[in-house]
N, C-alpha and C positions, 0 to 999 in steps of 0.2 A: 360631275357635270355642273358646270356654270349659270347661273339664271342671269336671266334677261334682263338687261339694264329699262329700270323702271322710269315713265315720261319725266319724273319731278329729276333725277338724276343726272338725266341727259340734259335739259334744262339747266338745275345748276352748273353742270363742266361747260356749257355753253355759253353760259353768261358769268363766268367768271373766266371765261380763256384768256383774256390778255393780260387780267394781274398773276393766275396761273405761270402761264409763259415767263415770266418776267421771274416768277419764283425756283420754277424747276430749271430755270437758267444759274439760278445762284446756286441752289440745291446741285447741282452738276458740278460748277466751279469750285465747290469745297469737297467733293468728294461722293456725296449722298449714296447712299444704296436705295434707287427707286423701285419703289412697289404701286404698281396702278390696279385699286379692287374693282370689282366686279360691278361696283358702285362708282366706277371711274375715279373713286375722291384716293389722290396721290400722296401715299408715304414716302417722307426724303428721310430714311433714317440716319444714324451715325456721322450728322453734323457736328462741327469740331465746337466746343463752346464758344460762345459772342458771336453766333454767323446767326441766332434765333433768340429770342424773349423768352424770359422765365423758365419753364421746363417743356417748353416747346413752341411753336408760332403756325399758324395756318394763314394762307394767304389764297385767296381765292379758293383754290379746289386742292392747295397742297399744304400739307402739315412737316414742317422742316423741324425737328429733334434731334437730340444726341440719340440714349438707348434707353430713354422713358418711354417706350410704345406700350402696348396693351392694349386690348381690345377695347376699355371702358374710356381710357383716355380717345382713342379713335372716335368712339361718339362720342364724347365730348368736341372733340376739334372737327367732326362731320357738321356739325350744330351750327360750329360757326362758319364753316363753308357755307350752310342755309344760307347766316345769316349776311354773310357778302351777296350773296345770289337774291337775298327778299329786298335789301337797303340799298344796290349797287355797290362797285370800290368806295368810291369819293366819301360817298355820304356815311357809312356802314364808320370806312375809319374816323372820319370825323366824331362821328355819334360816341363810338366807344371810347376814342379821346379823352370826350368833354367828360363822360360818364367816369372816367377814369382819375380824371381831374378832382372832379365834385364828389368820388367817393375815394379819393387819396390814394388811388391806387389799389384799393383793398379787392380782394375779388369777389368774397361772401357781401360787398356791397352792388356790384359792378350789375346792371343789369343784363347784360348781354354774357356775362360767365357761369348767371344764377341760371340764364334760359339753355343755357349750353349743358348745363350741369354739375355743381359743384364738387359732389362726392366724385362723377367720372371724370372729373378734369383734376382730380389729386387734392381740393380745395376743403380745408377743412371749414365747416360754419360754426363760429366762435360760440351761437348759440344749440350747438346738440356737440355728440361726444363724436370722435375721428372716426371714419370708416375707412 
């Protein structure tokens, strides 16, 4: 049995629907195998590589990958669905940008990958040992 999609949930797929839209449009056109949970937040699996960033990309409310899913990477890329839905699109990409910028890319520097979650986002922190 399925549980109820919780207020903060519907809220984020709601205020992220049009860069959603715009993703699970790409995620379609390369192929994706879509998964929509219960949590509304969309898996585009089996992206062909250079159609996403790094070892996977969320856009709004969708997470576009090849075949790194798992459920801890999930919330890690839930996290940053939040955090398009607390910052808006515009502002959210800009912010991580800059942050992206001013910490060279690194992600154990990145504030918004540390808030997401380093260990379930596959990210090792330079300063403790790999999980």
């Amino acid at each position: 049995m399925s549980r109820p999609v919780r207020a903060w949930e519907l809220y984020r797929a709601w205020r992220n629907l049009p860069v959603s839209a715009l993703a699970l449009g790409w995620a379609r056109l390369h192929g994706a195998r879509i998964t929509v949970g219960a949590d509304l937040f969309v898996e585009a699996a089996g992206m062909p590589r250079g159609t996403y960033g790094r070892g996977g990309t969320t856009i709004g409310n969708v997470w576009l990958f090849g075949e790194l899913g798992g459920e801890r990477r999930r919330r890690h890329e839930v996290r940053h669905a939040d955090q398009y839905a607390l910052l808006g699109t515009v502002p959210f990409l800009a912010l991580y940008g800059l942050n992206a910028l001013v910490t060279r890319n690194l992600p154990h520097r990145n504030v918004f990958e540390r808030w997401a979650g380093l260990a379930d986002g596959g990210y090792a922190d330079p300063g403790r040992a790999l999980v």
